[in-house]
C-alpha positions as a printed Julia matrix, in Angstrom:
184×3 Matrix{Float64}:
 -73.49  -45.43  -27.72
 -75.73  -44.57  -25.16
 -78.2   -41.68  -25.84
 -78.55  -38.68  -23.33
 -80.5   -35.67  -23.25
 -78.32  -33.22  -21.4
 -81.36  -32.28  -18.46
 -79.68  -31.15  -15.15
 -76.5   -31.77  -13.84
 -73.77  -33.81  -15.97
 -72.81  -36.67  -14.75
 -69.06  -38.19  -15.89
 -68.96  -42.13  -16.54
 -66.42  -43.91  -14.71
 -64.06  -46.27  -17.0
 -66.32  -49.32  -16.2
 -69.65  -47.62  -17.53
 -67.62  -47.17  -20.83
 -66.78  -51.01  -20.95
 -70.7   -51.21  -20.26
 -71.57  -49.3   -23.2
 -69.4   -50.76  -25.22
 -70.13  -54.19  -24.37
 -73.67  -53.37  -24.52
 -73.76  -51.88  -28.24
 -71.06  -54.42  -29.54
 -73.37  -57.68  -28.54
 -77.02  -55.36  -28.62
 -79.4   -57.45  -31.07
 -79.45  -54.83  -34.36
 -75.51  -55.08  -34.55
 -76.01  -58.6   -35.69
 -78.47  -57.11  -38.54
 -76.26  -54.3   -39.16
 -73.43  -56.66  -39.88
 -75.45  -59.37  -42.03
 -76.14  -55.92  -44.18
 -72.86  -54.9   -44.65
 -71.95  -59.03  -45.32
 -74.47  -58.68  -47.82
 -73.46  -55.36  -49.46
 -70.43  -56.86  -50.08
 -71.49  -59.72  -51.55
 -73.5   -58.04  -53.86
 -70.73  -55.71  -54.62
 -68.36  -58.51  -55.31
 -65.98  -57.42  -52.61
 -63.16  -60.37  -50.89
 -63.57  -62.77  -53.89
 -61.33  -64.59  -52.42
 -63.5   -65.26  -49.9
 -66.23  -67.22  -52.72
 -70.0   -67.5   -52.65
 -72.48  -69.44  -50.4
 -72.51  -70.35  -46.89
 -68.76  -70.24  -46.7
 -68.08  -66.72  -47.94
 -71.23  -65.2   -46.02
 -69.59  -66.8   -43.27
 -66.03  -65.28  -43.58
 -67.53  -61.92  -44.57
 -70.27  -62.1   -41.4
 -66.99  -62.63  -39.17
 -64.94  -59.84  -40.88
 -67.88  -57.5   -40.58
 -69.14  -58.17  -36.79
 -65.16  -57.77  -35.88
 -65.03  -54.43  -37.82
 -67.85  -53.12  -35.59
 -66.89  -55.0   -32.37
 -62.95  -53.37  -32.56
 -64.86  -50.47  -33.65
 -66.98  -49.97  -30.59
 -64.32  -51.37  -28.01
 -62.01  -48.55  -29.62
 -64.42  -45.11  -30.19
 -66.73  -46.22  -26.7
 -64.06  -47.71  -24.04
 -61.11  -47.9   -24.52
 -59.63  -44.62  -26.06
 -62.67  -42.59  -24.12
 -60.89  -43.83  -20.86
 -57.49  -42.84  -21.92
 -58.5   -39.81  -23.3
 -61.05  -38.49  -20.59
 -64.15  -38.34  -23.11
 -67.6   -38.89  -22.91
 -69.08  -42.01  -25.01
 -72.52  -41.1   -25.0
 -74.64  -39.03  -27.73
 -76.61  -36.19  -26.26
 -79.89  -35.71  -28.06
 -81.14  -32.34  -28.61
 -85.15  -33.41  -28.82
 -88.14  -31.52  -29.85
 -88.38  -28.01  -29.92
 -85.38  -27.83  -32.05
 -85.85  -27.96  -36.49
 -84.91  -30.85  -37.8
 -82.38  -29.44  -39.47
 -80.56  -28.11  -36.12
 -81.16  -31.82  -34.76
 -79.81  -34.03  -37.9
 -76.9   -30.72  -38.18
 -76.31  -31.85  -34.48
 -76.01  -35.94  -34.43
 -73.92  -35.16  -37.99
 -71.29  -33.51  -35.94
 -71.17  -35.86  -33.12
 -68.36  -37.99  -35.27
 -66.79  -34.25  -35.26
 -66.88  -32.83  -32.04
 -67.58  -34.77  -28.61
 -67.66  -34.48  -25.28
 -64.55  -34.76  -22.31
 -65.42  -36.52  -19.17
 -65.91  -32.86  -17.59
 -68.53  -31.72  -19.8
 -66.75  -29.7   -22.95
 -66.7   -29.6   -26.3
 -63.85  -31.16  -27.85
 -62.93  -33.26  -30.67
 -64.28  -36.61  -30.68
 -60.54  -38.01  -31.44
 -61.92  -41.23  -29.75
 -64.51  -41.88  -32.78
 -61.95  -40.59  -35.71
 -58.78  -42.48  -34.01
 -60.4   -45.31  -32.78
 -62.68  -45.76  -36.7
 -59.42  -45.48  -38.16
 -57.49  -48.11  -36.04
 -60.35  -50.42  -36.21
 -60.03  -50.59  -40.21
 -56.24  -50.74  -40.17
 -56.04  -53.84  -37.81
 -58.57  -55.48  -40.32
 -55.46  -55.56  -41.99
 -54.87  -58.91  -40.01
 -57.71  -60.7   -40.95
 -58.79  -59.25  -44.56
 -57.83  -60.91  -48.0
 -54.51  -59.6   -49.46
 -56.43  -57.79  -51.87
 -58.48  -55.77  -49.61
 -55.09  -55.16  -47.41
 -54.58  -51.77  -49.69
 -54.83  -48.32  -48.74
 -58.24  -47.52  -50.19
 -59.37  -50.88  -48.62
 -58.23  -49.63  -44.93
 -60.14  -45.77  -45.77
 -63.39  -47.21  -47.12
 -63.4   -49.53  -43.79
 -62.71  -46.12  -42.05
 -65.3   -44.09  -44.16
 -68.27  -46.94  -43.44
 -67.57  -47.23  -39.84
 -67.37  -43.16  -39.53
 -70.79  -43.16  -41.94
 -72.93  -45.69  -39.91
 -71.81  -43.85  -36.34
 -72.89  -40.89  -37.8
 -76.34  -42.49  -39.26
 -77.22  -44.32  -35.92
 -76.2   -40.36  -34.22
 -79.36  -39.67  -36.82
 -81.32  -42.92  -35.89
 -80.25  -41.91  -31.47
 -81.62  -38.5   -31.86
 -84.86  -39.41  -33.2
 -85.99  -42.93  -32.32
 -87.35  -41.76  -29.17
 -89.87  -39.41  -31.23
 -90.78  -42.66  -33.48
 -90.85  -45.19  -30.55
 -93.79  -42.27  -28.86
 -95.39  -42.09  -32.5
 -95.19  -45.38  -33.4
 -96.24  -47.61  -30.25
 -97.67  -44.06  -28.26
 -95.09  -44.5   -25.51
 -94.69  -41.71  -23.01
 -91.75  -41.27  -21.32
């Protein structure tokens, strides 16, 4: 999701900027990373057995875990934002607030969102669209992991890692400035 710091007038993204977005964060270098981590949790966790070790079973679990976040992104950025009439984006609150108010703030943001005209409401696009991204994993999972608790921790990670890269959104310009001395 795109970051925004809400500075002057708001300005409402038309169906095809949400498709951007999307596209953009579903195919954006780190998700690549992100999903070789979660491949490799699993692994290490001994989840989809089924699926066996080495090159093959990375594989399978690589596949399973870039389509979780791909249907995941499609879901809580496009496609349910443009149905619904909400806002995609994270707005960043920035210095000058504590950082508990801040981290308080990009914790919500899987909570409460934003409609296309600028309100708080909530983000039913993130919760519905997290939630039908784990069920249709249903079609390409092992039997095993086609149970209940299978489809809510699917639902639980996605939820968690939107709400850690709200975290990583609101403060990476701050670390960016610190770290390479960047001025906007």
């Amino acid at each position: 999701k795109t970051v925004e710091k809400m500075t002057g007038a708001y300005e409402p993204l038309t169906p095809g900027a949400k498709f951007m977005i999307a596209t953009k964060d579903s195919f954006d270098w780190p998700e690549f990373f992100v999903a070789a981590s979660i491949t490799e949790l699993g692994t290490l966790t001994g989840q989809d057995p089924e699926w066996g070790q080495g090159v093959k079973g990375f594989s399978k679990r690589y596949g399973a875990a870039l389509s979780d976040q791909v249907i995941s992104n499609y879901l809580t950025e496009a496609i349910l934002p443009t149905v619904l009439h909400d806002d995609p984006r994270y707005f960043r609150l920035g210095p000058g607030y504590s950082p508990v108010h801040r981290i308080g703030h990009a914790l919500s943001w899987v909570i409460i969102g934003k409609t296309d005209t600028n309100h708080n409401t909530l983000n039913v696009p993130e919760l519905l669209g997290s939630g039908a991204s784990a069920a249709i994993g249903l079609m390409y999972y092992p039997q095993a992991e086609r149970l209940g608790s299978s489809v809510m921790d699917r639902f639980v990670t996605q939820v968690s890692f939107d709400a850690a890269s709200s975290v990583l959104k609101e403060y990476w310009p701050d670390i960016r400035q610190a770290l390479f001395h960047k001025h906007e």
